[in-house]
C-alpha positions in Angstrom: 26.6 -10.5 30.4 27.1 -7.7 27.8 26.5 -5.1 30.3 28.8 -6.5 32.8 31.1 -6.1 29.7 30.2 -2.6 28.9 30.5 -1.5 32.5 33.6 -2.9 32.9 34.9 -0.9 29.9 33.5 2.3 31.5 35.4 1.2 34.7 38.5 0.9 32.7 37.8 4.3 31.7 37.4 5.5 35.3 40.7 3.3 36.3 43.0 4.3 33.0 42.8 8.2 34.3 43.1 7.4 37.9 46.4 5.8 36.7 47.1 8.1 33.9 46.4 11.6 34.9 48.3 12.9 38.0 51.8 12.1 36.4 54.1 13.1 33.3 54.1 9.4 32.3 52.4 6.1 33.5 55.6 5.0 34.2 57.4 7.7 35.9 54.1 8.3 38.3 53.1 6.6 41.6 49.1 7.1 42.2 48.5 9.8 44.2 51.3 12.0 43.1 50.2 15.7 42.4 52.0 17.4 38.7 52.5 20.9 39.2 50.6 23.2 36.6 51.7 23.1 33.2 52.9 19.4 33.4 51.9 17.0 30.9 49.1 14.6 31.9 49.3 11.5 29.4 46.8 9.3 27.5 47.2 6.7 25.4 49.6 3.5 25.6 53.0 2.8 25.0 52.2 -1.2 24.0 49.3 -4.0 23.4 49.1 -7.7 23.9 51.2 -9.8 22.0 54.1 -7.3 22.0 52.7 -5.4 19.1 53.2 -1.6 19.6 50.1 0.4 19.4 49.8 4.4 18.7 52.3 6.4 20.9 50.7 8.2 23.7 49.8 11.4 23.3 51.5 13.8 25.4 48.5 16.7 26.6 49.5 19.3 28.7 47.6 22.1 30.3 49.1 25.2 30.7 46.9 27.6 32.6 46.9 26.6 35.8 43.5 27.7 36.8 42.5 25.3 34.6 44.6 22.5 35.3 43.2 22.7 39.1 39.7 22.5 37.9 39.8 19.4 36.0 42.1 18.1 38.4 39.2 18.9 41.1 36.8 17.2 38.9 37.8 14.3 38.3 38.9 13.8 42.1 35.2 14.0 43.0 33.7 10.6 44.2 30.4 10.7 44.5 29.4 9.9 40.6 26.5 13.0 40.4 28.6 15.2 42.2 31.7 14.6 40.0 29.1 14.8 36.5 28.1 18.0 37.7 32.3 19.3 38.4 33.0 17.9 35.0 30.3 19.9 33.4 31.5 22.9 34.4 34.7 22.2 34.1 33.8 21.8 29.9 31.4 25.0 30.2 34.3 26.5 31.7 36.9 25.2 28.6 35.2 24.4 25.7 38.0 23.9 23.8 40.5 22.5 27.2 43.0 20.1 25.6 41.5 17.5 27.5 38.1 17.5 26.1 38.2 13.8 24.8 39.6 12.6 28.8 37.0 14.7 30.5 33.8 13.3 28.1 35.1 9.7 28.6 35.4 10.7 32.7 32.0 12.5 32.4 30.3 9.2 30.7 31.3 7.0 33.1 30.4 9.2 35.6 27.1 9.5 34.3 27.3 5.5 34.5 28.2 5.3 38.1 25.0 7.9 38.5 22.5 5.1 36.8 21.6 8.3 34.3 21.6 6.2 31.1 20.1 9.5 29.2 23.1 11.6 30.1 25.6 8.7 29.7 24.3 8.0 26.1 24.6 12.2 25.5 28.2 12.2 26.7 29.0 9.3 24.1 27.5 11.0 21.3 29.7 14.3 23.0 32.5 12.1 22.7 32.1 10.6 19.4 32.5 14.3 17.9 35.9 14.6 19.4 37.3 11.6 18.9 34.8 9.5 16.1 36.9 6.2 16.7 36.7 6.0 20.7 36.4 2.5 22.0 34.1 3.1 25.0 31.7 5.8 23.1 31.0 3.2 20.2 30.8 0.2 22.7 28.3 2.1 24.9 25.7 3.6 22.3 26.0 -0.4 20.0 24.9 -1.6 23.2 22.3 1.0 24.2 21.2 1.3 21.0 20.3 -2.7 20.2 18.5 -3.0 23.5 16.3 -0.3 22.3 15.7 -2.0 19.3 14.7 -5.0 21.4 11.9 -2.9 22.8 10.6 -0.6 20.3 9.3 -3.2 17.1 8.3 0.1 15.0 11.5 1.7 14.6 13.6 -1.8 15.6 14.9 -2.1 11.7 16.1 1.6 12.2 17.3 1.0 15.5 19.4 -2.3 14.5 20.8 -0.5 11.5 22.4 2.2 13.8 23.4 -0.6 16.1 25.6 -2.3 13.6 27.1 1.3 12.3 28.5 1.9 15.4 29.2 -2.0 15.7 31.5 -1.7 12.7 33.4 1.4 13.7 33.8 -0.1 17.1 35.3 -3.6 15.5 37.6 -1.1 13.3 38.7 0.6 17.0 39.0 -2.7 19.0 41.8 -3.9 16.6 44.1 -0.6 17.8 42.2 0.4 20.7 45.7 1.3 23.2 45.8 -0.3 26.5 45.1 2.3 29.4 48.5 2.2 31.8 48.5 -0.1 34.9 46.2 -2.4 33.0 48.1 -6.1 32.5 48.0 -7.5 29.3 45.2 -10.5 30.2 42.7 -8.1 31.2 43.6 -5.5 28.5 42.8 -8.8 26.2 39.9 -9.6 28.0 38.4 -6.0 27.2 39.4 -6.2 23.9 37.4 -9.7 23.8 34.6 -8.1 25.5 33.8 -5.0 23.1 33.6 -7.0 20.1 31.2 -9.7 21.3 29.3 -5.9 21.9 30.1 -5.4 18.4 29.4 -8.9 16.9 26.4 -9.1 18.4 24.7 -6.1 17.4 26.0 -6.7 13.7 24.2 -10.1 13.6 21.3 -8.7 14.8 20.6 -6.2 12.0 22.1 -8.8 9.8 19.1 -11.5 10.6 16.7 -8.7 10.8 17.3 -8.2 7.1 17.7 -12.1 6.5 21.2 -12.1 5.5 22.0 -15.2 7.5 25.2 -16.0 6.4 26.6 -12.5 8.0 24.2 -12.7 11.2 25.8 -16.3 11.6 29.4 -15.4 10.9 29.2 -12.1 13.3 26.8 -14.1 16.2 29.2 -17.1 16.3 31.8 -15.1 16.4 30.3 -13.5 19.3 29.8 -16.2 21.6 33.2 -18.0 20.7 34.6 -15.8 23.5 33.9 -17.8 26.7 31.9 -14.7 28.5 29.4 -14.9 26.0 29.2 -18.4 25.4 25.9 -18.6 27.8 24.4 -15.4 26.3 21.0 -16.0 24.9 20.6 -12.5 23.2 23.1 -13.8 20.9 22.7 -18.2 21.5 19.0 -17.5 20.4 18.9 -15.6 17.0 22.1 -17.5 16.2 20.1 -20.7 16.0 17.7 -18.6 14.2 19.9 -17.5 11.2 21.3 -21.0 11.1 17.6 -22.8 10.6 16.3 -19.8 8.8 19.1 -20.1 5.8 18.6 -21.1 3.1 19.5 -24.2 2.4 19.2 -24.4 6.4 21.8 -25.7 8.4 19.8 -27.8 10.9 22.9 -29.9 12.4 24.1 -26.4 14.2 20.8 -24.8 14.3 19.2 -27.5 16.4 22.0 -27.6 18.5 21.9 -24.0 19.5 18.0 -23.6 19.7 18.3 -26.3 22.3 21.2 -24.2 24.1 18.5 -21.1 24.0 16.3 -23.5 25.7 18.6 -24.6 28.7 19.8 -21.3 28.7 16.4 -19.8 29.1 15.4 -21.9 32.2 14.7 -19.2 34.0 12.0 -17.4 32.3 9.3 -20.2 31.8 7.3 -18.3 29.1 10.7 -17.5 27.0 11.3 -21.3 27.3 8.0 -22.3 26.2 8.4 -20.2 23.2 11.9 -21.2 22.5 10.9 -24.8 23.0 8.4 -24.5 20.2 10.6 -22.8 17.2 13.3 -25.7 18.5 10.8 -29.0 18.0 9.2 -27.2 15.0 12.2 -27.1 13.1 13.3 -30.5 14.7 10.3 -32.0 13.1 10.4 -30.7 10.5 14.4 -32.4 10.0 13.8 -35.2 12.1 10.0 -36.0 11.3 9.3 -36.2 14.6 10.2 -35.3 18.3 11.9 -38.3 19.1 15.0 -38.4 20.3 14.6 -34.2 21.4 16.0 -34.9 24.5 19.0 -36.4 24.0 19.7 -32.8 21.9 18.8 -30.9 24.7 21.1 -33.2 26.9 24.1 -32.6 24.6 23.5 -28.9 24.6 23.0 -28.2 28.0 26.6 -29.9 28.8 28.6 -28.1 26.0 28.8 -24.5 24.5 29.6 -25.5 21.1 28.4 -28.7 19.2 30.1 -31.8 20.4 32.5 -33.7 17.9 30.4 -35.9 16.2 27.3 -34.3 16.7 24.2 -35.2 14.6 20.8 -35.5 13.9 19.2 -37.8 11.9 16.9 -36.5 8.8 13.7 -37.9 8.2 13.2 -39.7 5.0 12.0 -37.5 2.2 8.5 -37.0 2.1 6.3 -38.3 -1.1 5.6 -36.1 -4.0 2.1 -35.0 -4.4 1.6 -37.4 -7.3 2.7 -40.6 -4.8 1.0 -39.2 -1.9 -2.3 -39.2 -4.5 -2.1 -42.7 -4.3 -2.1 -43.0 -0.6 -5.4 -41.3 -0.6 -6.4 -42.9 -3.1 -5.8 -46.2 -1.5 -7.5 -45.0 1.8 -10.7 -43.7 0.1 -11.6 -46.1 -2.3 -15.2 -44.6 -2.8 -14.2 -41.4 -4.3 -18.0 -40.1 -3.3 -17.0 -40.5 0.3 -13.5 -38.3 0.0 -13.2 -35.3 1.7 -13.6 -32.4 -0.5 -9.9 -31.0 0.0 -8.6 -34.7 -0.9 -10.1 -34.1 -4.2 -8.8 -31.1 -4.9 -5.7 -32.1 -3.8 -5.8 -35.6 -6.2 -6.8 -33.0 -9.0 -3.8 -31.3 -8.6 -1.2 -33.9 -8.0 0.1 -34.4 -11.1 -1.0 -38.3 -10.8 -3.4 -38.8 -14.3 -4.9 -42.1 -13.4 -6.0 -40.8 -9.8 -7.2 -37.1 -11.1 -9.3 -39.3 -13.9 -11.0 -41.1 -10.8 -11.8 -38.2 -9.4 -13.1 -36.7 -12.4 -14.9 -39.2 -13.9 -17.4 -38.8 -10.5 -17.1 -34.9 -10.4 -17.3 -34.1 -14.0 -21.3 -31.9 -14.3 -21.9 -32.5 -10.7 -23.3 -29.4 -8.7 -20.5 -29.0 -5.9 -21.3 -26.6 -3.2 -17.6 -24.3 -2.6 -19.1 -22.4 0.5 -21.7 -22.9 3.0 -22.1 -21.3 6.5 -20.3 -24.3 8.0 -17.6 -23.8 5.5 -17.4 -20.5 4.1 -14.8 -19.9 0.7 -12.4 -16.7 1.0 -12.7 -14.4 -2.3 -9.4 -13.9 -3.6 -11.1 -11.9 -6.5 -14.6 -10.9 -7.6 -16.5 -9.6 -10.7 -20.2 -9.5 -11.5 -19.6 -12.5 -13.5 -17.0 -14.5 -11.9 -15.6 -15.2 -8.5 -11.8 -16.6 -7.3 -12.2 -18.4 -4.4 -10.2 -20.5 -1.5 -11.9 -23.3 -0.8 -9.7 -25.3 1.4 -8.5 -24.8 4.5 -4.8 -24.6 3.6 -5.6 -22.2 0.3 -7.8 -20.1 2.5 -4.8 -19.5 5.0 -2.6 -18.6 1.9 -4.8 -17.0 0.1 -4.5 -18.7 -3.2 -8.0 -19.2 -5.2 -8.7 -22.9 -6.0 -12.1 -22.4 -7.3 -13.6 -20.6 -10.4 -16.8 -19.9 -10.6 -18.6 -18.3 -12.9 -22.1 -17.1 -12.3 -25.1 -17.8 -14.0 -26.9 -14.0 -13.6 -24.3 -11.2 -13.0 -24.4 -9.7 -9.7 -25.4 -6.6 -8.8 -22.2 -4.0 -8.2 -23.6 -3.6 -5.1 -23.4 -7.3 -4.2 -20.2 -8.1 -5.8 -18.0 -9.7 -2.5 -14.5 -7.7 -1.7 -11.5 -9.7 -2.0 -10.4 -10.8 1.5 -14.1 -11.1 3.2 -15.4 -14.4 3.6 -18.7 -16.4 2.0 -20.6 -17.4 4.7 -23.5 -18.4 2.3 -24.4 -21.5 0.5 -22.9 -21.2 -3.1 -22.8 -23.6 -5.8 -21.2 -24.4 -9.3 -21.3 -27.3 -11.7 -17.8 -28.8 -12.5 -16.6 -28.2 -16.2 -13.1 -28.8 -16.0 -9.9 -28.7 -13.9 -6.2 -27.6 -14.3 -3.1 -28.7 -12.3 -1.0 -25.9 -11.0 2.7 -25.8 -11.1 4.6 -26.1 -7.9 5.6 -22.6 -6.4 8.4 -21.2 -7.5 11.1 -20.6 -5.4 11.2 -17.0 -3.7 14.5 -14.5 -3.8 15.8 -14.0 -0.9 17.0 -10.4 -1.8 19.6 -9.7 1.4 21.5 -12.3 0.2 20.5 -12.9 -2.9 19.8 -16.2 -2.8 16.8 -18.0 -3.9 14.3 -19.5 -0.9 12.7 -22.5 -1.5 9.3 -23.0 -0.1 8.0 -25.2 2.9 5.2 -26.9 0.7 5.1 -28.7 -2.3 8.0 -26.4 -4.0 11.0 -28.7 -2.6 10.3 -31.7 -4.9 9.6 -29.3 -7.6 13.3 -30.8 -8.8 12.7 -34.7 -8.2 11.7 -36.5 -11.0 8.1 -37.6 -11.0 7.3 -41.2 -10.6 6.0 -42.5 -13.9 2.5 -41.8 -14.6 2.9 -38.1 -13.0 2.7 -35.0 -15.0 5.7 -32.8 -15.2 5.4 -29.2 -13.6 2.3 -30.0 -11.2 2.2 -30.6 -8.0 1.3 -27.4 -7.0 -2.9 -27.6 -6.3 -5.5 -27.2 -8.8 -7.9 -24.5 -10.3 -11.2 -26.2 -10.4 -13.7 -24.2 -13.1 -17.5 -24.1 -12.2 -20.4 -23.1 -14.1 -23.6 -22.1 -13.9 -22.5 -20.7 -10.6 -25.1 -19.3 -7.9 -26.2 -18.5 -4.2 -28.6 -21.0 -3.4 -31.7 -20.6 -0.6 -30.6 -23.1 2.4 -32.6 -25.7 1.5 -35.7 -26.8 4.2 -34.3 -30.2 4.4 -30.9 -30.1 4.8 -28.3 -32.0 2.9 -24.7 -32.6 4.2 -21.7 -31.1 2.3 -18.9 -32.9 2.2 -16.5 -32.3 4.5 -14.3 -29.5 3.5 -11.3 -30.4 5.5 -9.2 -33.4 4.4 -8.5 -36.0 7.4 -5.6 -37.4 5.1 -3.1 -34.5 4.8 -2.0 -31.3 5.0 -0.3 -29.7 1.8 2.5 -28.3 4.4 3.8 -31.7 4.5 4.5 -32.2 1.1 7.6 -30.5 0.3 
C-alpha cells in the first residue's frame, strides 16, 4: 500500500507541473497554453486544506530563452527514459537554471515511470541538496530506504536509523508541504495522509528496532489510523510487536493486532504460520492457554481497530516457586524417585520444609552431574573446580547450578573450556546447597525502563507464603566434593533422570 502511496506522490509531481508550468499562474493558465520566453513559470500554492494559507508561490522565471525551450522540451517528453535522458541534459546544460529544484522533482519521477529505482533514489538525494525540506525526495528515500533495511539484517539498524531521519524531516515538511495547483483539497489531504503513514512507519520501525516501544507504538498506530493503511501488515505486524514486547506489555491491544497480522497475512502461508506462533505464544502466555484464540481472530479479522469492549481474559497468576515445591512434593512422595531437575528445583524454592526433604536423602550421597546421556555444560573451569549447568533449563541459559570441586587437580591440558559440553560420566558427593535469589530485573536502556523477566523474577515482589525464604526463588547452587570422572562402569547403573516431568522453570514467573 505504501508504494501505491509513494507513486502517487511522484504522480502528483508529474501532474503539479503539467498544471503549473506552461502559465504565469495556475490560475490565469489553461493546460496546454504556451508562455513566451522570459515569462514566469510558477511553483508552489496559493492555499491548503482547511483554509489555512500555506507559503506563497514562488514566482521563477527564465530569461534566456534558449533555455526556457529546453526545459520546456524536456519536460514535454513522454516516454519516461526518453524524457530522463532531455532532463539530464537539460541540468548539464544549466547547472545553476532557476528551475533546478522543478527539473530534479520531474527527473525523479521520471526515473520512476522508467522502473530505474537506482537513478530515482540519486535524483532524490540530487534534490534534497536543493531543497533539504522537499516532500517527495524525503517520502521517496524513508520508503526506499526501510525496505532495504527489510532485506539486508547486517546493516538493518543503520538502515532503519536513516529511515527515520528522513522520516522526521519528512513529518516536519508534510505539515506545510503546499498543495500543487489543480489538485482539490480531498486529494491534496489524502496525500498529505499518505506521506506520513510513509513517515510513521519508518519511525516505528527504528524505534522497535532499538526497543523503545512506547515511540514505535505511538508513530505505528499512528500510521495505520489513516484508512489506507489500516490493512498494512508492514506496519499491523511490528505494531503488535512493540505493544506485547513492552514493558509492562500491553496484551489487550497486542493480541488484537497480532491476530490482525494473521488475517492480514492469509496470503503467504509460511508468514502466517510464523505470525500465528508469536500470536498464541504471547496469548498463552496472558490467557494460559489457547482457548478461546479464535474468537480473537474472529474479532480482528472483522475490524481495523479493537472493538469497544474488547478483552481477553488473564490467566490466574502462576504459584511461586516455594508453592509450586509443594506440588512436586505432593506428586513425588519418594524423594529417591524425583527427577534430578525437581530436586534442584525444591533446593532452590525458597520452601524450607521441602528443601530439608530433599536434603535429608541427598546430604553425602555421590550424585552423578553429567553422563553421556546427559552431559553438564561448563560455565567455568579451573584445575580444581568446575561450574556447571546441569539442567535442562540452566543448560539453555547458561547459568551453573552445580559446583564441583575435584578431588586431584586436572591437568591444564584437560581443564574443559567454558561453553563445551561433558559428555563423560562425572561425579561429586553433596556437601551443601544455597538458594539463589530471583533474577533481577533487566534495564531496558532505549527507554529506560526496567524489564522484568519471563521466569521466576515476576513474583520476585509477591510476598512468600509462610514457611518460604525471602529473596529465593531463583534456582540453587548445589556444592560437590570429592569431585571426579569416573570409568563407565561394566554393569551399568541408571542415573536419574535429568529432565523433570513436573515443570519447567519458564512457567514460574
Amino acid at each position: 500500500m505504501k508504494k501505491l502511496l509513494l507513486m502517487s506522490l511522484l504522480a502528483f509531481a508529474a501532474y503539479g507541473f503539467a498544471q503549473e508550468a506552461p502559465g504565469t499562474a495556475p490560475a490565469q493558465t489553461t493546460p496546454g497554453q504556451q508562455p513566451t520566453a522570459g515569462q514566469q513559470t510558477t511553483t508552489g500554492s496559493q492555499q491548503t486544506t482547511g483554509g489555512q494559507q500555506a507559503a506563497q508561490p514562488q514566482q521563477k522565471t527564465i530569461k534566456d530563452p534558449a533555455e526556457y525551450n529546453a526545459y520546456m522540451s524536456a519536460i514535454s517528453a513522454q516516454d519516461p527514459n526518453a524524457k530522463a535522458q532531455a532532463l539530464e541534459a537539460f541540468l548539464q546544460q544549466y547547472p545553476n537554471t532557476v528551475v533546478k529544484q522543478e527539473t530534479l522533482e520531474q527527473l525523479m519521477a521520471a526515473y520512476q515511470a522508467a522502473n530505474n529505482g537506482p537513478k530515482m533514489t540519486d535524483a532524490a538525494n540530487r534534490l534534497l541538496q536543493v531543497d533539504p525540506s522537499n516532500i517527495r525526495a524525503l517520502a521517496l528515500l524513508t520508503f526506499v530506504t526501510r525496505a532495504q533495511a527489510g532485506t539486508n539484517a547486517a546493516n538493518a539498524p543503520q538502515l532503519y536509523a536513516q529511515a527515520a531521519q528522513y522520516a522526521q524531516r519528512g513529518l516536519q515538511a508534510a505539515e506545510t508541504m503546499p498543495r500543487p495547483a489543480g489538485v482539490s483539497d480531498a486529494d491534496y489531504k489524502k496525500l498529505q495522509d499518505g506521506v506520513k503513514v510513509i513517515f510513521n512507519g519508518a519511525i516505528g520501525m527504528d524505534a522497535l528496532q532499538r526497543k523503545d516501544y512506547a515511540t514505535a507504538q505511538k508513530a505505528l498506530a499512528a500510521a495505520i489510523a489513516v484508512p489506507e493503511d489500516a490493512n498494512n501488515l508492514q506496519d499491523v505486524y511490528p505494531l503488535a510487536t512493540a505493544y506485547l514486547q513492552a514493558n509492562p506489555p500491553d496484551y489487550i491491544n497486542g493480541l488484537f493486532y497480532a491476530a490482525r497480522a494473521v488475517d492480514l497475512s492469509a496470503n503467504n502461508a509460511a508468514a502466517q504460520q510464523q505470525i500465528n506462533k508469536f500470536a498464541q505464544y504471547y496469548y498463552k502466555k496472558y490467557h494460559g492457554s489457547t482457548d478461546g484464540w479464535d474468537q480473537v481472530l474472529q474479532a480482528a479479522q472483522n475490524s481495523p481497530a479493537p472493538p469497544a469492549g474488547f478483552t481477553i481474559t488473564p490467566a490466574p497468576p502462576p504459584p511461586t516457586p516455594c508453592e509450586f515445591a509443594d506440588t512436586i512434593m505432593k506428586q513425588n512422595p519418594d524423594v529417591s524417585q524425583m527427577a534430578y531437575g525437581d530436586w534442584l528445583f525444591v533446593l532452590g524454592s525458597g520452601n524450607q520444609k521441602d528443601a530439608d526433604a530433599v536434603w535429608t536423602f541427598l546430604n553425602g550421597k555421590g550424585i552423578p552431574v553429567s553422563s553421556p546421556e546427559h552431559p553438564a555444560k561448563v560455565v567455568s573451569a579451573t584445575a580444581d573446580e568446575l561450574q556447571l549447568a546441569t539442567t535442562d533449563d540452566d543448560i539453555q541459559e547458561g547459568k551453573a547450578d552445580v559446583t564441583l570441586k575435584l578431588t586431584k587437580p586436572l591437568p591444564a591440558s584437560q581443564v574443559p573450556q567454558a561453553g563445551t559440553m561433558l559428555t563423560g560420566r562425572w561425579v561429586g558427593k553433596a556437601t551443601s546447597y544455597t538458594p539463589l535469589p530471583p533474577p533481577q530485573p533487566a534495564q531496558n536502556a532505549a527507554a529506560g525502563q526496567q524489564q522484568q523477566p519471563a521466569a521466576a523474577g515476576a513474583n520476585a515482589q509477591q510476598p512468600q507464603p509462610a514457611g518460604c525464604l525471602p529473596n529465593t526463588g531463583g534456582g540453587v547452587m548445589l556444592t560437590l566434593t570429592e569431585g571426579s570422572k569416573q570409568e563407565p562402569p561394566s554393569t551399568k547403573k541408571k542415573a536419574p533422570p535429568r529432565r523433570s516431568t513436573t515443570r519447567k522453570r519458564t512457567t514460574h514467573r
